[in-house]
MDAnalysis code that builds the backbone (N, CA, C; Angstrom):
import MDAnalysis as mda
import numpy as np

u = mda.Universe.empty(270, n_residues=90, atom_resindex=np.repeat(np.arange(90), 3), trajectory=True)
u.add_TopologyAttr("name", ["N", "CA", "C"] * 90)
u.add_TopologyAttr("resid", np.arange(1, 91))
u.add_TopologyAttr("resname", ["UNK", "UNK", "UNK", "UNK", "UNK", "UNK", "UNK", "UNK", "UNK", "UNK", "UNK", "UNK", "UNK", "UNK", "UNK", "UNK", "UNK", "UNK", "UNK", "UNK", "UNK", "UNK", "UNK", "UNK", "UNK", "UNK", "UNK", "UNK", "UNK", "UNK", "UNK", "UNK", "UNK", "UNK", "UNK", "UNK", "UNK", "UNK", "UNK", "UNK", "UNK", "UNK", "UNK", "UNK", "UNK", "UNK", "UNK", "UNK", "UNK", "UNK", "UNK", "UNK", "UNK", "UNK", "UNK", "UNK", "UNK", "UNK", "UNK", "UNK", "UNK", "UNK", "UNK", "UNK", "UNK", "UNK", "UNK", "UNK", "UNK", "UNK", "UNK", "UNK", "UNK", "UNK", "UNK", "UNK", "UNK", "UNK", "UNK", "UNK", "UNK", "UNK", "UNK", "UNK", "UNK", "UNK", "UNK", "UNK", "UNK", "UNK"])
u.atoms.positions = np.array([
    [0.842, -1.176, 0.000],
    [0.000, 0.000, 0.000],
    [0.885, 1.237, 0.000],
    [0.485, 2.273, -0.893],
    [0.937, 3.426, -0.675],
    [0.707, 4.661, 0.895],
    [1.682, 5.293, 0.687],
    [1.470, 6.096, 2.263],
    [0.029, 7.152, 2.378],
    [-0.364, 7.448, 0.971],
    [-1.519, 7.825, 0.841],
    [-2.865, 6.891, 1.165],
    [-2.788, 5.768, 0.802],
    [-3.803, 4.294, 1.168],
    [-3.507, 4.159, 2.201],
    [-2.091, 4.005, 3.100],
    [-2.462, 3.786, 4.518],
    [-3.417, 5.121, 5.256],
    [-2.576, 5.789, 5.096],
    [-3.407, 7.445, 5.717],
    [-5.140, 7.478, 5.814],
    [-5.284, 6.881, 4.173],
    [-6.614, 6.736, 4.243],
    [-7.286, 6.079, 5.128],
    [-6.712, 5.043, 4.871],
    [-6.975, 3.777, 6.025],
    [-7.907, 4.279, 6.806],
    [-5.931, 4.796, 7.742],
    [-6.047, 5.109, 9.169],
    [-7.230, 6.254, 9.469],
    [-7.487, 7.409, 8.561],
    [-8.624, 7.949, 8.512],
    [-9.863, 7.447, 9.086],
    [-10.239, 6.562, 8.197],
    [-11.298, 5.666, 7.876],
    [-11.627, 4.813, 9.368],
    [-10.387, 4.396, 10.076],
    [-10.388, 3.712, 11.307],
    [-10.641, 4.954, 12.022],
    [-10.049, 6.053, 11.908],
    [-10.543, 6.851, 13.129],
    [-11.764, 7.542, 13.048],
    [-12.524, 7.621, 12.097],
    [-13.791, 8.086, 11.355],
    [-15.038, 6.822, 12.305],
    [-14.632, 5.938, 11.871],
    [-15.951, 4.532, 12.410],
    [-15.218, 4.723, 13.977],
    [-14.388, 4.626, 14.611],
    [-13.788, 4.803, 16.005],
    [-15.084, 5.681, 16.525],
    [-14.831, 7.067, 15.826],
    [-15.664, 8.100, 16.537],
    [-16.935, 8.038, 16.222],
    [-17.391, 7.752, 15.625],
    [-19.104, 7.163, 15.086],
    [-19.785, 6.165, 15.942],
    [-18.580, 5.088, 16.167],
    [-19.050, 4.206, 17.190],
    [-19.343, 4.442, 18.244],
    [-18.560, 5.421, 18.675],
    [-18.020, 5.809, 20.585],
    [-19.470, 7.064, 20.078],
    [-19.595, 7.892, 19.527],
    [-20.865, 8.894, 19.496],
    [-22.193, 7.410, 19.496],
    [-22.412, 6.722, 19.036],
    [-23.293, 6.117, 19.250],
    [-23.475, 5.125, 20.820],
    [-22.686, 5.239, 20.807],
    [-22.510, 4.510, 22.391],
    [-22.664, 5.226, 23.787],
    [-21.875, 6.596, 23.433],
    [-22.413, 7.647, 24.323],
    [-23.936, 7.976, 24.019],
    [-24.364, 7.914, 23.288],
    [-25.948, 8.331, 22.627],
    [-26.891, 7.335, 23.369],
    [-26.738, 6.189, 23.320],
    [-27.437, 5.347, 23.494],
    [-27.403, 5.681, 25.411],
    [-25.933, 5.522, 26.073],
    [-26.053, 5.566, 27.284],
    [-26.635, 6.735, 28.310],
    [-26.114, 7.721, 27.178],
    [-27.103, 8.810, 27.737],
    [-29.017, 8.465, 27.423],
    [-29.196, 7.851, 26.598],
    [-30.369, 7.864, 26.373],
    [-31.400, 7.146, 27.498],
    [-30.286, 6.014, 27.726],
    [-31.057, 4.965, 28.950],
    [-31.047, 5.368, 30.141],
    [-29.871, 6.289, 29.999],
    [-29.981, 7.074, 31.886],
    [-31.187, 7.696, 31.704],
    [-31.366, 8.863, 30.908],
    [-32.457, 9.557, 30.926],
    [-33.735, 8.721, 30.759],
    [-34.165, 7.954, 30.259],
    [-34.846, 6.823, 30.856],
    [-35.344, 6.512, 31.622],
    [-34.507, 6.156, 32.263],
    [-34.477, 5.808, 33.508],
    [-34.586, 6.333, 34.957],
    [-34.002, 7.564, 34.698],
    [-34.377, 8.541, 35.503],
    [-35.947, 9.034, 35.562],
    [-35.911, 9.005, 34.405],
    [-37.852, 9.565, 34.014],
    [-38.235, 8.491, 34.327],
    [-38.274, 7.058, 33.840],
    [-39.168, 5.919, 34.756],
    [-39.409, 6.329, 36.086],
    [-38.272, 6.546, 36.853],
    [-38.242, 6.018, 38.660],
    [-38.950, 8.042, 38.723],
    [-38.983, 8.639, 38.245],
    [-39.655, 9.780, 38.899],
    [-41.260, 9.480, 38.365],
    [-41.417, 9.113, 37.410],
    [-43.215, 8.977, 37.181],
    [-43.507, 7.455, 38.215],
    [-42.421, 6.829, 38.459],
    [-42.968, 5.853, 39.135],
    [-42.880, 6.370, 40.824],
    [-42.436, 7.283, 41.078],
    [-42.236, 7.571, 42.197],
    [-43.783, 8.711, 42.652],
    [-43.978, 9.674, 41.281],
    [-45.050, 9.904, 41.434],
    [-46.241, 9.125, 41.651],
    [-46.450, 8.415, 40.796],
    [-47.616, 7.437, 40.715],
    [-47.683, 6.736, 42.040],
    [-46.383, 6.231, 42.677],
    [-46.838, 6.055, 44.122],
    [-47.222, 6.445, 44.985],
    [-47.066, 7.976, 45.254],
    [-47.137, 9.005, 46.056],
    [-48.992, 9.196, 46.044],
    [-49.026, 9.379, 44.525],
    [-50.425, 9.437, 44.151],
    [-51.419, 8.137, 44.550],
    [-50.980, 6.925, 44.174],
    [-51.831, 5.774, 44.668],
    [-52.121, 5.887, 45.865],
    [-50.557, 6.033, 47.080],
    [-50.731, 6.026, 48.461],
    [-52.046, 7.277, 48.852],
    [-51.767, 8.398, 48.358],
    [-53.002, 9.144, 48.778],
    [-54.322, 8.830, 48.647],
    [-54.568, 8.273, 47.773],
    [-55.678, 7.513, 47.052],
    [-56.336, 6.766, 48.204],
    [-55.248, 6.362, 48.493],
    [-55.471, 4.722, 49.467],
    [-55.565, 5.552, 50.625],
    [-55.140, 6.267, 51.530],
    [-55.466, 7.409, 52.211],
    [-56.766, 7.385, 52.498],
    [-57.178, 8.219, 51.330],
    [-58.674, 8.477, 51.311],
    [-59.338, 7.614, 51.792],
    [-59.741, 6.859, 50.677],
    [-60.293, 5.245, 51.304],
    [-60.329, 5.286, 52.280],
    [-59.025, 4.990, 52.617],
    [-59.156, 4.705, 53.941],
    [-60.260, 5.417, 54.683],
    [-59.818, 6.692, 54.773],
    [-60.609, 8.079, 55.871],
    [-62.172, 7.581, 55.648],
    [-62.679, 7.755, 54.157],
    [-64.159, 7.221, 54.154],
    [-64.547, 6.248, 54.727],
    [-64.127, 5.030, 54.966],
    [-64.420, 3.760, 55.412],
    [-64.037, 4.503, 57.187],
    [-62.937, 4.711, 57.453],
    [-62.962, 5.013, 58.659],
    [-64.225, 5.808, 59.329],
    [-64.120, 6.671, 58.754],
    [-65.147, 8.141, 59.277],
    [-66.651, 7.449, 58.787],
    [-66.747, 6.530, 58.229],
    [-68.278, 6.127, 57.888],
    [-68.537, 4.722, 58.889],
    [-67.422, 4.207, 59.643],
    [-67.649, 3.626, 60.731],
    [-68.069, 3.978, 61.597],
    [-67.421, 5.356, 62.006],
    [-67.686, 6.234, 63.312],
    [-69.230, 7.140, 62.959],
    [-69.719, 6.736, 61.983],
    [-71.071, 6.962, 61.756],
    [-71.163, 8.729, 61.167],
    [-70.089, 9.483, 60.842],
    [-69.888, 10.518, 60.086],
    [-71.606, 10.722, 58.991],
    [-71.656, 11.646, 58.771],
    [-72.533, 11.770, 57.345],
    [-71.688, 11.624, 56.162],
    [-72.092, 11.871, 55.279],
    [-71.353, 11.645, 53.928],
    [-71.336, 13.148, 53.595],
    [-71.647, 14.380, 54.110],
    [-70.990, 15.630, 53.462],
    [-70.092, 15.626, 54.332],
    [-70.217, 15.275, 55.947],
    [-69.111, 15.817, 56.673],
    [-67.637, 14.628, 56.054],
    [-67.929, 13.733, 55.911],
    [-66.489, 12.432, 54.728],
    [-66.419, 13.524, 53.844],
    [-66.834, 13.913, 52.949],
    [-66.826, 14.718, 51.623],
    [-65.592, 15.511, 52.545],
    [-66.204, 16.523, 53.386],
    [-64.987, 17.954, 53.630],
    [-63.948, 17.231, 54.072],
    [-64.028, 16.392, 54.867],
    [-62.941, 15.780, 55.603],
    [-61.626, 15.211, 54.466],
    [-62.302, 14.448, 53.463],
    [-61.422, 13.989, 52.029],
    [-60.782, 15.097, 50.925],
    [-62.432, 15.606, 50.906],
    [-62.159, 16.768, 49.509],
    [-63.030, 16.126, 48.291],
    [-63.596, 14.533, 48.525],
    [-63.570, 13.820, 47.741],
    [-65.243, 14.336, 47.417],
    [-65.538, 14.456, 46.296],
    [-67.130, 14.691, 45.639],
    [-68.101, 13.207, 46.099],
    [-69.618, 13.695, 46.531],
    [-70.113, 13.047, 47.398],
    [-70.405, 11.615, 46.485],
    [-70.358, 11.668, 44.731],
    [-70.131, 10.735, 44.344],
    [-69.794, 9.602, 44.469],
    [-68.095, 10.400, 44.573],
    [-67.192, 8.764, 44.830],
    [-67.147, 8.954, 46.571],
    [-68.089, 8.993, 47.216],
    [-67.894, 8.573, 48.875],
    [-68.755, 7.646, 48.672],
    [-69.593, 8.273, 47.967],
    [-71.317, 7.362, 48.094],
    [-70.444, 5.808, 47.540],
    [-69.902, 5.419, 46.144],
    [-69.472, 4.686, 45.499],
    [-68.369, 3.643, 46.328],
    [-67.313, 4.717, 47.260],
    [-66.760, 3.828, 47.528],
    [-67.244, 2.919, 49.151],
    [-68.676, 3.522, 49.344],
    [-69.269, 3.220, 50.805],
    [-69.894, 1.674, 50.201],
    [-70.595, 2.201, 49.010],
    [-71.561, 0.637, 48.573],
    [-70.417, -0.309, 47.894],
    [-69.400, 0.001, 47.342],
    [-68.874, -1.215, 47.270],
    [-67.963, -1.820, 48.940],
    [-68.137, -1.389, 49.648],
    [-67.345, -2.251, 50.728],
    [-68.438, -2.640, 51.400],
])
């Protein structure tokens, strides 16, 4: 090979080198960020279920202790709807 064909070559090797390594950084940045966004919507969504479950709770509690269903309503926040709803299914 001429010193011009190696050069090329070596070009050519350091050309796919850096293409590779940009795709590899690409990708790893991509999965962190990912991943990071998974565990925060999943961290929300728990936060949110647990309150949920909260509630519940309070209605079933406070409708033991023989509460009305507006005074559950203020006590939750929850519309007399879903008190009424979640009283007849338990």
């Amino acid at each position: 090979m001429s010193e011009e064909e190696l050069e090329l070559q070596h070009k050519k090797k350091d050309w796919i080198y850096i293409q590779k390594s940009s795709i590899e950084f690409a990708t790893k940045t991509g999965l962190q960020q990912g991943l990071e966004q998974g565990l925060e919507q999943g961290l929300e969504q728990g936060l949110e279920q647990g309150e949920w479950n909260a509630k519940i709770k309070m209605v079933l509690n406070a409708h033991q202790m023989g509460l009305p269903v507006q005074t559950i309503c203020t006590l939750t926040g929850l519309g007399e709807d879903e008190v009424v709803s979640f009283l007849q299914k338990s």
